[in-house]
C-alpha positions in Angstrom: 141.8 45.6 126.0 138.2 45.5 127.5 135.3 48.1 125.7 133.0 49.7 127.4 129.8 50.9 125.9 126.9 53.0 126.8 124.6 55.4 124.3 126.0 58.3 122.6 124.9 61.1 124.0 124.3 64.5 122.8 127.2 67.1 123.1 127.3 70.4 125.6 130.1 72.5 125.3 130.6 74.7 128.5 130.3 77.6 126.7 130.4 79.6 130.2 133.7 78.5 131.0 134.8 78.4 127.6 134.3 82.5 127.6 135.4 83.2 130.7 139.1 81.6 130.0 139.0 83.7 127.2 138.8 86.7 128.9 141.2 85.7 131.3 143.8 85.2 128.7 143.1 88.4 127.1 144.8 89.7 130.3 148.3 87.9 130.0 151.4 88.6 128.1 150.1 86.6 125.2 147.4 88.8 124.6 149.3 92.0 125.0 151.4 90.7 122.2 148.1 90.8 120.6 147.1 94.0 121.5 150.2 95.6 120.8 149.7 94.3 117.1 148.5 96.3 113.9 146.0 93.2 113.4 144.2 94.6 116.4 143.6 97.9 113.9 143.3 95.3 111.4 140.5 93.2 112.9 138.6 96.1 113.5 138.7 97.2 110.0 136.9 94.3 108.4 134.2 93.5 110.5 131.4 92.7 107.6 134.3 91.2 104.6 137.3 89.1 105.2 139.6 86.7 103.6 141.0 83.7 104.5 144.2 85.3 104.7 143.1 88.0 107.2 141.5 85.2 109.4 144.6 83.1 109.2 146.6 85.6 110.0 144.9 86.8 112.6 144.9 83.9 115.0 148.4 83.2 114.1 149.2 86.6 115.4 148.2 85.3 119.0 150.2 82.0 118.9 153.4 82.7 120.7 157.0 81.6 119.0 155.8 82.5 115.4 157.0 81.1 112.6 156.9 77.6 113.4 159.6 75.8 111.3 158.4 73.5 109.0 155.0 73.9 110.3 152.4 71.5 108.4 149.4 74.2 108.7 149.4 75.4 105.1 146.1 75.3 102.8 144.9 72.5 101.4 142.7 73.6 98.9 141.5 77.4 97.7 143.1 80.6 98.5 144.5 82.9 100.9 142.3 85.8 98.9 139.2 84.4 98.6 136.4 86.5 100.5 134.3 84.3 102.9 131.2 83.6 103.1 130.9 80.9 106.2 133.7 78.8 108.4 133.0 75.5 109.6 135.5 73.7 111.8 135.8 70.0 112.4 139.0 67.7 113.2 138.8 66.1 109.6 137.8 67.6 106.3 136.2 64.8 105.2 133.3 64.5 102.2 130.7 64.4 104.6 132.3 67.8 106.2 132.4 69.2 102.9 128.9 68.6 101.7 127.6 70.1 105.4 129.9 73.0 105.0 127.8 73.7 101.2 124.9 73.0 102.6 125.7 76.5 105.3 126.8 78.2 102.5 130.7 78.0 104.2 133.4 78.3 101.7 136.4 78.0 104.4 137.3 74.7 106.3 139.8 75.1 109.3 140.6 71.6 110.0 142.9 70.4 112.8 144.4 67.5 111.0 145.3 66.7 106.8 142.9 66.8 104.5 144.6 63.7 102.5 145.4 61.4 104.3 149.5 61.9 105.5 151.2 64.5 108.1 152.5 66.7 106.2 149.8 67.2 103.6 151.8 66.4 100.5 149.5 64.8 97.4 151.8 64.1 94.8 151.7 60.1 95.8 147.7 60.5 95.3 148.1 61.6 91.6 145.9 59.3 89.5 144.2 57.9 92.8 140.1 58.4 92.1 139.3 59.4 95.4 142.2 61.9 95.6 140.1 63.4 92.1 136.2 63.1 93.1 137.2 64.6 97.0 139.8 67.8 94.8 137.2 68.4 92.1 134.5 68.9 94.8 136.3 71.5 96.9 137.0 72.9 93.4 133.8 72.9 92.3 132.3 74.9 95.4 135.5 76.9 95.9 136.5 75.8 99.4 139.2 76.8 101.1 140.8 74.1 104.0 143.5 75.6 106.3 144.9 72.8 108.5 145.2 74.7 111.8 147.4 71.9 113.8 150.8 73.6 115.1 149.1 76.5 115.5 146.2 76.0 118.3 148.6 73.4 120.3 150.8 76.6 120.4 148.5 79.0 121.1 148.0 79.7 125.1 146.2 77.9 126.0 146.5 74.9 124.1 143.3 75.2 122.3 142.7 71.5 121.9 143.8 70.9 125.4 141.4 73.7 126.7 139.0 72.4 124.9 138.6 68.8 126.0 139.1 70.5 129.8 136.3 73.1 129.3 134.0 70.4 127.5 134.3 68.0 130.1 133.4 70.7 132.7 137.2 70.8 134.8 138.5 74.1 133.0 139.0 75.3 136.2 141.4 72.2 137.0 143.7 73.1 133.5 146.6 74.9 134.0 148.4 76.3 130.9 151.8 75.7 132.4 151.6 72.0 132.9 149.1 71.7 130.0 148.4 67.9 130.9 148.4 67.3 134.4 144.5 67.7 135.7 144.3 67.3 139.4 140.3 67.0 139.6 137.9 65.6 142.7 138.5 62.0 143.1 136.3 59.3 141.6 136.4 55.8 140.4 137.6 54.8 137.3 134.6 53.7 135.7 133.0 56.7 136.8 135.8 58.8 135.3 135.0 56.9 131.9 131.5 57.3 132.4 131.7 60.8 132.8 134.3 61.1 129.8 131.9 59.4 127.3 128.6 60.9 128.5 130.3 64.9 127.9 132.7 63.9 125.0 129.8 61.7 123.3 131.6 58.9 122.7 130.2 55.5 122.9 133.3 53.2 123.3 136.8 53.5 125.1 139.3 51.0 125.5 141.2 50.9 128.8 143.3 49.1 131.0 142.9 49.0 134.8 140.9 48.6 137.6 137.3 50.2 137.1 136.9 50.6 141.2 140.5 52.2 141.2 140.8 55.8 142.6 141.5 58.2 139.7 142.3 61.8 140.7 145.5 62.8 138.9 145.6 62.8 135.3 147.9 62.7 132.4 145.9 64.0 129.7 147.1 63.7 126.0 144.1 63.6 123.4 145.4 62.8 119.9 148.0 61.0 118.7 151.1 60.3 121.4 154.6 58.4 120.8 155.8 56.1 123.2 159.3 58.6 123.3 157.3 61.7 123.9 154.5 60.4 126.9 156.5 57.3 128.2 159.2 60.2 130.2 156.1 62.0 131.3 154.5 58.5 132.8 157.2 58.2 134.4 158.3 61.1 135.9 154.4 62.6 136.7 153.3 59.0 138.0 149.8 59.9 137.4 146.5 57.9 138.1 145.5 57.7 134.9 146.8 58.1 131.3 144.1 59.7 129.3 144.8 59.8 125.3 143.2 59.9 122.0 145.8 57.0 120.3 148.8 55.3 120.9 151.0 52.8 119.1 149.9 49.6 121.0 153.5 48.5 121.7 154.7 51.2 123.2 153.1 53.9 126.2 150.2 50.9 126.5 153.2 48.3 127.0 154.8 50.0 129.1 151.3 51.0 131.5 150.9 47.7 131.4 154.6 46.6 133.1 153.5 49.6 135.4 150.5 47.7 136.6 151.8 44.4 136.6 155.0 45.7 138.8 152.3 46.6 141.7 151.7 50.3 140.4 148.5 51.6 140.7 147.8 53.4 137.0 145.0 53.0 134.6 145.0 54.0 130.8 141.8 55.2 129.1 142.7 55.8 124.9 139.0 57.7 123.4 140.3 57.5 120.1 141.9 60.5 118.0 138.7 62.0 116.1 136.8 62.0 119.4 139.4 62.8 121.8 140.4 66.5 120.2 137.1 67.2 118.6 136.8 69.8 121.5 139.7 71.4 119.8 137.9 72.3 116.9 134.6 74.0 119.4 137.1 76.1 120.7 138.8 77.7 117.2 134.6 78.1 116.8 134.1 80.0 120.2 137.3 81.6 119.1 136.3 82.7 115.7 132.6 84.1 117.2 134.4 86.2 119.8 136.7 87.8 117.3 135.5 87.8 114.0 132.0 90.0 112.6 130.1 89.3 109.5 130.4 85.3 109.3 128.8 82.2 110.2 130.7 80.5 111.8 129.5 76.2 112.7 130.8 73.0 113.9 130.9 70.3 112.2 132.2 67.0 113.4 134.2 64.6 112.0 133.0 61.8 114.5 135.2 58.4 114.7 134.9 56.4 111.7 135.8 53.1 113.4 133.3 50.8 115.6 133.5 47.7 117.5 131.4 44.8 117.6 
């Protein structure tokens, strides 16, 4: 696959649109489930002290289908009781995250994916691993908390990842909830498209297949990580201009674009790359946490892509 690079440029959350779909969806059945819910009493109750608990909790009360079976949002680290003092959010709890979040004085991480290193969070393989001691120890040591929010705000309407990526590349009003992946936005080229993708998402490579003059107005997009079994049927069925995701296994939805193109269809495939593509996710469970919660700082702090080319 080709790269294309430019300079990283610095981030700008629509915080505009970002706040006014929030205030939409406080009008829809979601949020009366909300508001029909002693947390509402509850929230109000504890504006100046809260646990982590109480904050878990009360997003959770907004997600819709609750419990999630064998959901893999559990703590990581810390307590549901302690009080907190700060909340930093980021797309990896990583040691860099860690040291930032001490340095703000925040003692409760909400990160969208594991902590160490596996889906479903388990650490009993990492016993006796050094890094799996110096990176516990240190959450230890400063008494953070980590709450992988993952199942949670892809459930929550709308998809707070999703909405996120939409609001911070400025086509919020081009999401719909319903669909939550088809963007119809105003045509352009692809390279435009990637330009424009890299220059609001600050990211400073994408691979992609296609033609870079090719018209691109429908989208198919799917930041993170997406199996061939789950996005392939979509591919297929939406026919869209372009496939927009954070990671794929290479031999399968890339494959399979690629037989697209090579058949005579007209389809293009961007891939950001995972830590970049749903960072936006992790803004809007900030925005989220401002709006709701009194008392504490709340910052973002991102992960960023570890990986570069040369």
């Amino acid at each position: 696959m080709k790269q294309l690079k430019t300079k990283q440029p610095k981030n700008d959350m629509n915080d505009q649109g970002r706040r006014k779909f929030l205030k939409d969806v406080t009008k829809t059945a979601g949020s009366a489930m909300l508001l029909a819910s002693p947390l509402t009493s509850f929230a109000s109750a504890y504006p100046e002290s809260w646990t982590v608990g109480q904050i878990i909790d009360l997003f959770i009360n907004e997600v819709p289908g609750i419990p999630i079976a064998n959901t893999v949002d559990t703590i990581h680290s810390g307590s549901r009781d302690a009080r907190v003092t700060g909340i930093v959010t980021t797309m990896f709890a990583t040691i860099e995250v860690i040291r930032k979040a001490v340095d703000v004085n925040a003692n409760f991480i909400i990160a969208h994916e594991p902590t160490y290193y596996n889906h479903t969070g388990t650490v009993d393989w990492l016993e006796g691993h050094d890094l799996y001691k110096y990176k516990s120890e240190l959450l230890k040591k400063h008494n953070i908390t980590i709450w992988r929010n993952h199942d949670h705000v892809h459930r929550h309407v709308p998809d707070g990842v999703r909405m996120g990526v939409a609001t911070k590349l400025g086509w919020e009003k081009y999401f719909d909830p319903a669909s939550n992946q088809i963007l119809n936005i105003p045509e352009m080229t692809l390279k435009k498209l990637m330009e424009h993708i890299k220059q609001k998402l600050g990211i400073t490579t994408m691979r992609y297949m296609g033609d870079l003059s090719q018209p691109c107005r429908k989208l198919l997009m799917n930041p993170g990580f997406n199996t061939g079994n789950i996005v392939i049927p979509v591919i297929a069925r939406e026919k869209p201009d372009v496939v927009l995701g954070g990671e794929f296994h290479e031999w399968e939805a890339p494959e399979y674009v690629r037989d697209m193109q090579l058949s005579g269809q007209k389809i293009s495939m961007v891939i950001m790359g995972h830590a970049d593509s749903e960072e936006p996710g992790s803004e809007y469970m900030a925005q989220w946490l401002k709006e709701k919660i009194t008392g504490v700082p709340v910052t973002h702090i991102p992960a960023r892509n570890p990986l570069s080319f040369i």
